[in-house]
BALUMLUM-675471 format. One record per residue (C-alpha): residue number from 1; residue in three letters; x, z, y. Coordinates in steps of 0.02 Angstrom, whole numbers. Each point is the difference from the previous one (the first is absolute). Example, Ala and Ser with C-alpha at 12.3 -4.5 7.8 and 13.67 -1.06 7.14 Angstrom:
2
<pt 1, 'ALA', <615, 390, -225>>
<pt 2, 'SER', <69, -33, 172>>
// end
This chain:
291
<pt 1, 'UNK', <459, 417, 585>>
<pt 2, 'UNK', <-8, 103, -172>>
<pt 3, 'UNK', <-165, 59, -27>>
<pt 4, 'UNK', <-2, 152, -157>>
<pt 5, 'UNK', <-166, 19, -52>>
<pt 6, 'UNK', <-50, 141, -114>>
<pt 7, 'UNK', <-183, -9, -93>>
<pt 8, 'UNK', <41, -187, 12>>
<pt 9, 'UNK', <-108, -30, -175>>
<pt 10, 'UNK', <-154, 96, 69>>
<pt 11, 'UNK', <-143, -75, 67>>
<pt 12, 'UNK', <66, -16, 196>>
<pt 13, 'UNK', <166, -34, -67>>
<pt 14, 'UNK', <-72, -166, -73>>
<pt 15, 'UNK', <-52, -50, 174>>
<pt 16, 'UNK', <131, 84, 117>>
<pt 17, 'UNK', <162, -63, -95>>
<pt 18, 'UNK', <-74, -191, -2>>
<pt 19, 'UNK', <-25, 25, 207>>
<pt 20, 'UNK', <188, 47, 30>>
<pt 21, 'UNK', <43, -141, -57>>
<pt 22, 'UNK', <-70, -119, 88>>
<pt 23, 'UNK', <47, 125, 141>>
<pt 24, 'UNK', <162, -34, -27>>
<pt 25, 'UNK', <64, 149, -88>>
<pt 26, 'UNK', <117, 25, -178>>
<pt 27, 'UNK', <-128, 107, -93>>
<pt 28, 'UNK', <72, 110, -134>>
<pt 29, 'UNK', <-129, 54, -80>>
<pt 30, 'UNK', <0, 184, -123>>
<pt 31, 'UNK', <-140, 102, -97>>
<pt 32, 'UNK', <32, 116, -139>>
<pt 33, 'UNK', <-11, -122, -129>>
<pt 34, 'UNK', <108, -153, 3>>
<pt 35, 'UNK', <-45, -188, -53>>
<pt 36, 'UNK', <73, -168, 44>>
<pt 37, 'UNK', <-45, 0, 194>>
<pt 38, 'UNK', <-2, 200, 32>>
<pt 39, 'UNK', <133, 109, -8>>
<pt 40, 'UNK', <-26, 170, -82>>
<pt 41, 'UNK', <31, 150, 124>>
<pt 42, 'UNK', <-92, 180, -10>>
<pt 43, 'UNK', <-26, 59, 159>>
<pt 44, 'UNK', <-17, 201, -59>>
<pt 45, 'UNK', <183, -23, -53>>
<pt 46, 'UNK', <100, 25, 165>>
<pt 47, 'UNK', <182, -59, -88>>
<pt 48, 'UNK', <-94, -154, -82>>
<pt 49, 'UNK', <-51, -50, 168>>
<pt 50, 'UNK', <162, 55, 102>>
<pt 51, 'UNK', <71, -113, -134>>
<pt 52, 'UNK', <-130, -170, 15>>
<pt 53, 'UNK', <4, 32, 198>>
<pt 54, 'UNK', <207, 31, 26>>
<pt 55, 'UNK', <21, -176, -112>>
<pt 56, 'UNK', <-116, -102, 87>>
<pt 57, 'UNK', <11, 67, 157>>
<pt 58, 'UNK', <-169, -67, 95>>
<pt 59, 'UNK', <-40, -7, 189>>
<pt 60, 'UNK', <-165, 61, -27>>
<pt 61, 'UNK', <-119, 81, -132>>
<pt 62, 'UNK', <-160, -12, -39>>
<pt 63, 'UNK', <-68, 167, -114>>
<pt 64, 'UNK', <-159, -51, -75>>
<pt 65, 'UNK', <32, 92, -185>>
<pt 66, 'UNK', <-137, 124, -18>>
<pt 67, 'UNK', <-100, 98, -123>>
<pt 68, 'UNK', <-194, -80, 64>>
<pt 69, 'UNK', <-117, 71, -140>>
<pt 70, 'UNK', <-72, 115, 113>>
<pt 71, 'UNK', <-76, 98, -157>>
<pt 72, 'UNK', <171, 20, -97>>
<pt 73, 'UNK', <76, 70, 153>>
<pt 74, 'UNK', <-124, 148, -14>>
<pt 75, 'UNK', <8, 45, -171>>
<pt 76, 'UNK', <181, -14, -2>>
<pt 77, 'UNK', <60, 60, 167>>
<pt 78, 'UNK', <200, -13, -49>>
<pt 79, 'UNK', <3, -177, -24>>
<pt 80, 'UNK', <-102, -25, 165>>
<pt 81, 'UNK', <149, 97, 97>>
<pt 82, 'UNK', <130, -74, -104>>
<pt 83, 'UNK', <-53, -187, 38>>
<pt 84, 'UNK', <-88, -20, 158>>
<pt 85, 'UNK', <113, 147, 87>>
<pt 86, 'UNK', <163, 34, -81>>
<pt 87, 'UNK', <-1, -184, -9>>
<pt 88, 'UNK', <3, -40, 150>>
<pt 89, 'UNK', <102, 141, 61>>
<pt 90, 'UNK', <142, -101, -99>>
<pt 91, 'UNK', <-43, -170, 93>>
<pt 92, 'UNK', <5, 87, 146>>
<pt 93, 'UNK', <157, 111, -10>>
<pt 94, 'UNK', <94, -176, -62>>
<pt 95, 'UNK', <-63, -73, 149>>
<pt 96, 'UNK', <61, 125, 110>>
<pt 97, 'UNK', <163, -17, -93>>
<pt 98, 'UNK', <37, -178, 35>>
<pt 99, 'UNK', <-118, -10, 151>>
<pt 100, 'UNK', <-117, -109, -65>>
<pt 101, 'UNK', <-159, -53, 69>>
<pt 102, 'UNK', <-162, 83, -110>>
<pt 103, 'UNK', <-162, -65, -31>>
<pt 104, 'UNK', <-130, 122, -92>>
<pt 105, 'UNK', <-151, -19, -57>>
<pt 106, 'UNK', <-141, 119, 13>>
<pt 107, 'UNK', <-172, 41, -20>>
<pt 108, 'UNK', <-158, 2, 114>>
<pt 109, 'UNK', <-46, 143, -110>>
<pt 110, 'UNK', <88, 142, 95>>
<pt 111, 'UNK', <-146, 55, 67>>
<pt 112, 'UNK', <-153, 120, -35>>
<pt 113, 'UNK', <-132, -136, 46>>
<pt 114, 'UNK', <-98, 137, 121>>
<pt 115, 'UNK', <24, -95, 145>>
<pt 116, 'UNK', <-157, -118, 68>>
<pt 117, 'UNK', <92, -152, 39>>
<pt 118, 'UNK', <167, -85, -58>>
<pt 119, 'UNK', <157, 109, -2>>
<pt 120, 'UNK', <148, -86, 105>>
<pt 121, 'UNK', <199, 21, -10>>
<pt 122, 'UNK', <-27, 171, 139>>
<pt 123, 'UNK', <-130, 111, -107>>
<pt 124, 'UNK', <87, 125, -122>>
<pt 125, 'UNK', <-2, -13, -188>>
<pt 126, 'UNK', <-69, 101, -130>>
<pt 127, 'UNK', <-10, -59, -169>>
<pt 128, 'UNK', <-104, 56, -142>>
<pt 129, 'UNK', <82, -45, -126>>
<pt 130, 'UNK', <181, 1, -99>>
<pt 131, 'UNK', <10, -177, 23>>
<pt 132, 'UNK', <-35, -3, 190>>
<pt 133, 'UNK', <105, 141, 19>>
<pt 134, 'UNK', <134, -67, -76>>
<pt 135, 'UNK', <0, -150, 85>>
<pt 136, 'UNK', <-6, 101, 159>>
<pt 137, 'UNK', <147, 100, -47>>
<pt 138, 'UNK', <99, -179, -36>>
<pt 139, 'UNK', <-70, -30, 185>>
<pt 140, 'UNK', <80, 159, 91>>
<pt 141, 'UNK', <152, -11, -92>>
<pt 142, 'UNK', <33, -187, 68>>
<pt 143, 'UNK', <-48, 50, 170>>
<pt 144, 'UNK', <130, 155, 10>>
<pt 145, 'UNK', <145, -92, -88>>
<pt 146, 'UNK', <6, -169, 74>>
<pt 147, 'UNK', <11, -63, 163>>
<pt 148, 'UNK', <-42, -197, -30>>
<pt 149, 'UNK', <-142, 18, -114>>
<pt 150, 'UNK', <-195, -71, -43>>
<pt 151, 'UNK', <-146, 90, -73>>
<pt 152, 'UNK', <-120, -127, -41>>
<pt 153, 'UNK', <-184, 80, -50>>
<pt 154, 'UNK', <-97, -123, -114>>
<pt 155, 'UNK', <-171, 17, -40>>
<pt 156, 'UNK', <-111, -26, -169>>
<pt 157, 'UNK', <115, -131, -80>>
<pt 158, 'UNK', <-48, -164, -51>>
<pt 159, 'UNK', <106, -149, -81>>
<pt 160, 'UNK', <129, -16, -129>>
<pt 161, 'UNK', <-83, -140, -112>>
<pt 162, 'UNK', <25, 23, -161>>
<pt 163, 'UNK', <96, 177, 29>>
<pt 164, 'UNK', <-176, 57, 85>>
<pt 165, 'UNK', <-46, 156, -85>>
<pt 166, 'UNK', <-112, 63, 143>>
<pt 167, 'UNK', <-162, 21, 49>>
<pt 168, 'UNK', <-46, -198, 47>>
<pt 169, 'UNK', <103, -72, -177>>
<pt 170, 'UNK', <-130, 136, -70>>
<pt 171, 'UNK', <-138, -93, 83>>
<pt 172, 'UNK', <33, -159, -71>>
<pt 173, 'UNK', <34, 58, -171>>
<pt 174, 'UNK', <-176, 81, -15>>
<pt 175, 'UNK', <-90, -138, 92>>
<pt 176, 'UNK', <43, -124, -165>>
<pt 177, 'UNK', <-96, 117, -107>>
<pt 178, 'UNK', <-124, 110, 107>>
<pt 179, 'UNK', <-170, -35, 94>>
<pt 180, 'UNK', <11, 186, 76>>
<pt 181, 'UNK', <142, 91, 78>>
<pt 182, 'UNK', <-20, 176, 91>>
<pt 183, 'UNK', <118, 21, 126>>
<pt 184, 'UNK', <55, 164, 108>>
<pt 185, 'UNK', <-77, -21, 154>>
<pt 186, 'UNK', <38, 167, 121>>
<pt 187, 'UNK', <185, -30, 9>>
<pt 188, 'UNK', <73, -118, 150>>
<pt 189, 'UNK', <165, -102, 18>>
<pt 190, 'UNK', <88, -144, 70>>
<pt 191, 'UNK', <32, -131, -136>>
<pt 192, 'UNK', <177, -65, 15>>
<pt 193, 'UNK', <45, -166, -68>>
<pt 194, 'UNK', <194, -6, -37>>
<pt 195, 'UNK', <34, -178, 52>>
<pt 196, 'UNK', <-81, 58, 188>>
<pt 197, 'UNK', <115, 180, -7>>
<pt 198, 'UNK', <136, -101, -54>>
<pt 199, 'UNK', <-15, -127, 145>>
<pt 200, 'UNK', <-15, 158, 121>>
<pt 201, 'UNK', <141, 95, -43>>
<pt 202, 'UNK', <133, -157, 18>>
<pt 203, 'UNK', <-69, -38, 161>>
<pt 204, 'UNK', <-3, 214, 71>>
<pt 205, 'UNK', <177, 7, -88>>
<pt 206, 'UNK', <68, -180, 86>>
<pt 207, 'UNK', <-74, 107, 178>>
<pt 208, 'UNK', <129, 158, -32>>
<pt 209, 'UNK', <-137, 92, 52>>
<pt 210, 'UNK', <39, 146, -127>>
<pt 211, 'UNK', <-121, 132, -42>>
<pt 212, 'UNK', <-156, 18, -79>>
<pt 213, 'UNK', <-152, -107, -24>>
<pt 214, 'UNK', <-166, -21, -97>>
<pt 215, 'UNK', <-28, -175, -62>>
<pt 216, 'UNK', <-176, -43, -77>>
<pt 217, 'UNK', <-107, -120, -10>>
<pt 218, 'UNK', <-144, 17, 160>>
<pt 219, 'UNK', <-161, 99, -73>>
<pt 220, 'UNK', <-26, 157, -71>>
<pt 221, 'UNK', <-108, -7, -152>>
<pt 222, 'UNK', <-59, 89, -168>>
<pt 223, 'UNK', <40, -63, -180>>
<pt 224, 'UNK', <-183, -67, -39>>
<pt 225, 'UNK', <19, -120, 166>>
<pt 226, 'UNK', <148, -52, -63>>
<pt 227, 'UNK', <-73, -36, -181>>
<pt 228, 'UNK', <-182, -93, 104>>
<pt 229, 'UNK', <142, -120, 64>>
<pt 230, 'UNK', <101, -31, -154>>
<pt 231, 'UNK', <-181, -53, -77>>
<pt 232, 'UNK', <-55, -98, 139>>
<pt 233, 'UNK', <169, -105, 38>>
<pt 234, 'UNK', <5, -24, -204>>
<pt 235, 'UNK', <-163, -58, -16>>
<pt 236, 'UNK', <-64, 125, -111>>
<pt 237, 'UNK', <-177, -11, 73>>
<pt 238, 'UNK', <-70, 93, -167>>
<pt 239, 'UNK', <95, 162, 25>>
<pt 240, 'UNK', <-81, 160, 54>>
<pt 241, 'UNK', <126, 112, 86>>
<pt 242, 'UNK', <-68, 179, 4>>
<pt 243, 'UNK', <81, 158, 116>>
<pt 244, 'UNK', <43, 145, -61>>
<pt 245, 'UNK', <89, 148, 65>>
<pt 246, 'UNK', <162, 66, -41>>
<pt 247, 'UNK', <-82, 150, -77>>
<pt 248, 'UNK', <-52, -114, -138>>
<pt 249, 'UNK', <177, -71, -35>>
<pt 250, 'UNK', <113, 164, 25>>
<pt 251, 'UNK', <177, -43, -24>>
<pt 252, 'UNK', <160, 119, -1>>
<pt 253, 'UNK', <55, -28, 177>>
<pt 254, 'UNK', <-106, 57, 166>>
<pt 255, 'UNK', <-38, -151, 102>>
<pt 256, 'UNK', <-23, 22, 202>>
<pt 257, 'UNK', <-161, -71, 52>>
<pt 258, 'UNK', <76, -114, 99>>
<pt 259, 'UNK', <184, -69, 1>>
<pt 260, 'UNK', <-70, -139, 142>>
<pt 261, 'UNK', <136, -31, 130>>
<pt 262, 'UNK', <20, -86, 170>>
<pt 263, 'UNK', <160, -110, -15>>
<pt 264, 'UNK', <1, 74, 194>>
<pt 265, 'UNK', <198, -32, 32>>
<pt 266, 'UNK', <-12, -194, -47>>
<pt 267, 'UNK', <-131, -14, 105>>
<pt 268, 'UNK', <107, 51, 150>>
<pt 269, 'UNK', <113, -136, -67>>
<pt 270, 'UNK', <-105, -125, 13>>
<pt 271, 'UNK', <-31, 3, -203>>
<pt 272, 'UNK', <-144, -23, -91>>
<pt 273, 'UNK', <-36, -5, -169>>
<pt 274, 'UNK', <-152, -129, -66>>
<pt 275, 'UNK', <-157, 91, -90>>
<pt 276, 'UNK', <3, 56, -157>>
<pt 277, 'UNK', <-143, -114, -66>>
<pt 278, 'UNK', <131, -155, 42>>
<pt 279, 'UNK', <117, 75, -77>>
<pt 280, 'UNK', <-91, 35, -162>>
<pt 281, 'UNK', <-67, -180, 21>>
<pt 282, 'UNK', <174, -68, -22>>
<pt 283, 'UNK', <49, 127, -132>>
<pt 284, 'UNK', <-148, -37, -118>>
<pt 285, 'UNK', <33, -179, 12>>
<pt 286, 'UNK', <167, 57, -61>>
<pt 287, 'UNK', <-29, 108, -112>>
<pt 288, 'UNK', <-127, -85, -129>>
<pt 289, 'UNK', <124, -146, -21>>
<pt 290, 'UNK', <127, 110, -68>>
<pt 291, 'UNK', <-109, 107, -95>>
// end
């Protein structure tokens, strides 16, 4: 089976495409830049991909090109809309096309965080920012154009290796040359490590169980916890980590309070995803080899 893959040089890209694989799929993998493995295919350009899709005509898609920089997508609200939905309105109008099979990735971030415990796949969205609403937008227009489709909600990202830009690669970085970090504490997620989201959308797309899902990591936490546990499973037993709020760090974008989720719907299936503090185990023992 023909896999297309778009984002396939991001940071889940570099986990997902290795999985089909060994799954048993041909991956052709695109971004907007080519190289030697990648094929070069810009998703906001609906005749480049009509072109890319038409030639290679895959059984099934997997959409994980997006604008992520959560901050960009606020102070530049065109390219947010461009990307992350005009985007993917292209993937999906090609699917619908040729009947293909979509896969797209969004964002545990849809919500305003006012709710007391974990959102599931049943409450209603309402982002606070371009990015999130964006995203949501790329959501809705999947849902009302395609039939066989799944919307696959990650959480706070983690993995990529060397291509690791985020908040844990950020960590590690400062941890070689700092004894003190201060570190947002009043904001909650799910960390989700791509290599576990990865694994979980093969097996929910194997099921043909289409529709939409959250897939995190179990455990809801802040940033500083997250930090206290990079330190500890390094080793770094000489680092102070100090909270802060997010008052003290503004940034561009609003963030919801908490983007925690309940991966409720895999839980019906019988699913469940391991803790986030194994996962980040596993990544950190990873990641500093690499590095």
């Amino acid at each position: 089976m023909k896999a297309l893959v778009t984002g396939a040089s991001g940071m889940l890209g570099s986990a997902l495409c290795p999985l089909l694989l060994k799954n048993g799929y041909e991956v052709y993998p695109t971004d907007i830049s080519s190289n030697g493995e990648v094929m070069g295919m810009d998703i906001r350009d609906l005749a480049q991909v009509k072109e890319v899709v038409g030639r290679e005509r895959p059984c099934i898609i997997f959409h994980l090109a997006a604008e992520t920089d959560v901050d960009k997508c606020e102070v530049d609200m065109d390219h947010a809309f461009r990307v992350n939905t005009f985007g993917t309105e292209n993937m999906a109008l090609i699917s619908q096309q040729y009947n293909i099979p979509l896969i797209y990735i969004s964002t545990c971030g849809v919500f305003d965080g006012r709710k007391s415990v974990p959102y599931n796949e049943f409450d209603l969205p309402n982002p606070v920012s371009v990015y999130s609403k964006s995203k949501l937008e790329g959501e809705l227009i999947v849902a009302k154009l395609l039939n066989r489709y799944f919307i696959f909600r990650a959480g706070w990202m983690i993995g990529g290796g060397k291509k690791d830009k985020k908040f844990v690669a950020k960590i590690v970085e400062l941890l070689k040359t700092k004894d003190t970090l201060t570190v947002v504490n009043d904001k909650i997620g799910n960390p989700t490590f791509t290599q576990d989201f990865s694994e979980c959308i093969i097996k929910i797309v194997k099921s043909g169980r289409y529709g939409l899902y959250h897939i995190t990591n179990k455990g809801s936490v802040s940033r500083y916890e997250i930090a206290c546990k990079i330190v500890e499973f390094l080793g770094k037993n000489k680092v102070t980590v100090k909270a802060i709020t997010s008052a003290s760090y503004p940034l561009a974008a609003p963030r919801p309070d908490s983007e925690a989720v309940d991966n409720y719907k895999l839980k019906l299936m019988g699913i469940e995803m391991r803790s986030w503090e194994e996962a980040l185990k596993d990544y950190l023992s990873e990641i500093v080899k690499v590095r």
